[in-house]
C-alpha positions in Angstrom: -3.1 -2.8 4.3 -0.8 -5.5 3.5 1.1 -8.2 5.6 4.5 -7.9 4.1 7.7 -10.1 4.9 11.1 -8.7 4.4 13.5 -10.9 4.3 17.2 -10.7 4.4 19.5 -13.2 3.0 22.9 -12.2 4.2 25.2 -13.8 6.5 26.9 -11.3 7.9 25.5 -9.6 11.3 26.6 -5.9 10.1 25.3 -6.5 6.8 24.8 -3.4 4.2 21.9 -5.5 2.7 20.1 -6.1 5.7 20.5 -2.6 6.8 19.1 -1.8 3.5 16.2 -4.2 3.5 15.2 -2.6 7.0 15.4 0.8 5.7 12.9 -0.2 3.5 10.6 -1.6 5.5 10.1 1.7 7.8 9.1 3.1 4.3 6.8 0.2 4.1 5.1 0.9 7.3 4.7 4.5 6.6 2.8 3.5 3.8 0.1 1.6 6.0 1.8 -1.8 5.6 2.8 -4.9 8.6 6.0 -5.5 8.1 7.4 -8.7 10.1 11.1 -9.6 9.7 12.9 -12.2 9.0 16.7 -12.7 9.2 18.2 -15.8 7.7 21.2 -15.9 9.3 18.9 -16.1 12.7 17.7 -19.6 12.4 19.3 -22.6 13.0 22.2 -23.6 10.8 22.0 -27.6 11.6 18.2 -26.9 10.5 19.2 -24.7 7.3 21.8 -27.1 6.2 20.6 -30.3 7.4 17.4 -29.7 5.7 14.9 -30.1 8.7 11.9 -29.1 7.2 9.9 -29.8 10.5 12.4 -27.7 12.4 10.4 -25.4 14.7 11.7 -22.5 13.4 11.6 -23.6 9.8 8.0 -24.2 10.0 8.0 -20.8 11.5 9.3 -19.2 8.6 7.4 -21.0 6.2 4.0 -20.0 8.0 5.4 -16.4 8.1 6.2 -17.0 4.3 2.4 -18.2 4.1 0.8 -15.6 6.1 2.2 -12.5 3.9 0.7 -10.7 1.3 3.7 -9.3 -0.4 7.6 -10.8 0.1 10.4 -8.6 0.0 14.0 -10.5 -0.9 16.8 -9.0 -0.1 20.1 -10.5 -1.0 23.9 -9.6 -1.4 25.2 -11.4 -4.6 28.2 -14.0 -4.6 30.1 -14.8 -7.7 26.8 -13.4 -10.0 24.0 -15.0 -7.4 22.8 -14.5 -4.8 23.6 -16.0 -0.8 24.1 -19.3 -0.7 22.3 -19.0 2.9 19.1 -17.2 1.1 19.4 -20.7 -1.1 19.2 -23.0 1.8 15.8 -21.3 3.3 14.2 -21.0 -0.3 14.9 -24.8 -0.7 13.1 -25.7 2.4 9.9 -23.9 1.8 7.0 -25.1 0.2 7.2 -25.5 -4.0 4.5 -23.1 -4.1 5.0 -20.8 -0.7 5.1 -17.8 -3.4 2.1 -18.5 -4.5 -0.6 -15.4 -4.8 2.5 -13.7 -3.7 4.0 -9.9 -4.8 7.8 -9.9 -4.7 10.2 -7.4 -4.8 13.4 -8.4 -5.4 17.1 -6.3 -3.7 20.4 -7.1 -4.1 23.5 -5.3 -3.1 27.1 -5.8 -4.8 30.7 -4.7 -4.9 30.5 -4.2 -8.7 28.2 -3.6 -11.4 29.2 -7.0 -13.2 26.2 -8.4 -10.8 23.6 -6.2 -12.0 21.8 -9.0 -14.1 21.9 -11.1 -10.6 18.3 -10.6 -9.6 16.9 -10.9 -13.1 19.4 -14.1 -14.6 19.8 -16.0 -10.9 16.9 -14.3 -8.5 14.1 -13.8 -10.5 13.7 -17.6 -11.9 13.1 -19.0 -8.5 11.3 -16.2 -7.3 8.9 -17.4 -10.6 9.3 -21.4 -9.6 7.7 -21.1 -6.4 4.7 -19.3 -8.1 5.3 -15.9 -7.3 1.5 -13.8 -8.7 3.7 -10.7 -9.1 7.4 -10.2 -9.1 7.7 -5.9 -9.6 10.9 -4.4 -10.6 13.6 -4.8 -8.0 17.2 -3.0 -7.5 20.7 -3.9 -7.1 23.3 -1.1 -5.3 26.5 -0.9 -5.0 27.9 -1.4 -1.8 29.6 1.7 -2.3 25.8 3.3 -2.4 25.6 2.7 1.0 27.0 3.4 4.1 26.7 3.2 8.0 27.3 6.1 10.2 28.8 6.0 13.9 24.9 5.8 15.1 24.0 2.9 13.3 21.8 4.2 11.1 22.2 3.5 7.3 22.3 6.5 4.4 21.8 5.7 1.0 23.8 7.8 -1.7 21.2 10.8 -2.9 20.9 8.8 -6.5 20.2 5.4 -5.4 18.3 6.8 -2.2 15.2 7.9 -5.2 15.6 4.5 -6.8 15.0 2.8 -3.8 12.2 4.6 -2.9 10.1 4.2 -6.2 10.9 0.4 -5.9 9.3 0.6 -2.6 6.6 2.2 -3.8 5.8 0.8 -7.2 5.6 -2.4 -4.7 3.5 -0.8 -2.2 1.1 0.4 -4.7 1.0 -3.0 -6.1 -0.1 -4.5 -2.6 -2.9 -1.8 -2.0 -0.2 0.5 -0.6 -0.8 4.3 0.2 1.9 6.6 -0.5 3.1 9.4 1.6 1.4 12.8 1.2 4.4 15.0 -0.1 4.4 18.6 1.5 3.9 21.3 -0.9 7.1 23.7 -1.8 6.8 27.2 -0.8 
């Protein structure tokens, strides 16, 4: 199967969207796929905003960039784009570390006024750095989502379906299997 990367852009350490981008990638895995993580917020800011491209662990994340088969992007958006952090690691990688690349684009939001973020602010970088394939992503409200006692993230029923065939239609498009659903009695 494929070598994916999931990435999440947010800054905040209880983050919705990297709960959401981790869901995600327990789907991916059922479906046959490596996932490895990456979480922005985790690597060094004098690196990030100093622009140390030979940083250790930038050059770590642009080799785990290079080593994947298929990217996933996940994002909150801020004033209609998405995280300024997110920014700072794109800009440091390679011109071309998409290249050959499937993508699959998330974003989360307070308000459906930042629907068009992925497709207006996300998707023309995503493109830049040579992206093969950028499938259909998502946005959901933060609203959508939710974070019980235990830690453990549930998606509202509705978005919870969308999500899924997101995943999927991005699984698919890496090679991806899809789980066997059991039949109704």
């Amino acid at each position: 199967m494929a070598a994916i990367l999931s990435v999440s852009g947010s800054p905040s350490a209880t983050s919705r969207t990297a709960r959401l981008v981790r869901h995600l990638d327990d789907r991916l895995r059922d479906q046959g796929h490596d996932v490895t993580s990456l979480e922005v917020r985790t690597l060094p800011p004098d690196a990030l905003l100093g622009a140390d491209f030979g940083h250790p662990a930038i050059v770590a994340a642009a080799a785990l960039f290079e080593q994947a088969d298929g990217v996933v992007i996940g994002t909150p958006v801020y004033k209609a784009a998405y995280s300024g952090l997110l920014k700072t690691l794109l800009d440091l990688l390679p011109q071309y570390a998409l290249t050959d690349k499937t993508v699959l684009p998330l974003a989360t939001g307070g308000s459906t006024a930042h629907v068009l973020a992925i497709d207006y602010a996300l998707r023309p970088v995503l493109s830049s750095m040579g992206a093969a394939h950028i499938v259909p992503g998502w946005f959901t409200l933060d609203k959508d989502l939710t974070v019980g006692e235990d830690g453990t993230l549930r998606v509202a029923p509705g978005t919870a379906g969308a999500l899924e065939e997101v995943t999927d239609r991005f699984s698919l498009a890496l090679g991806g299997r899809l789980p066997v659903l059991a039949a109704s009695a």
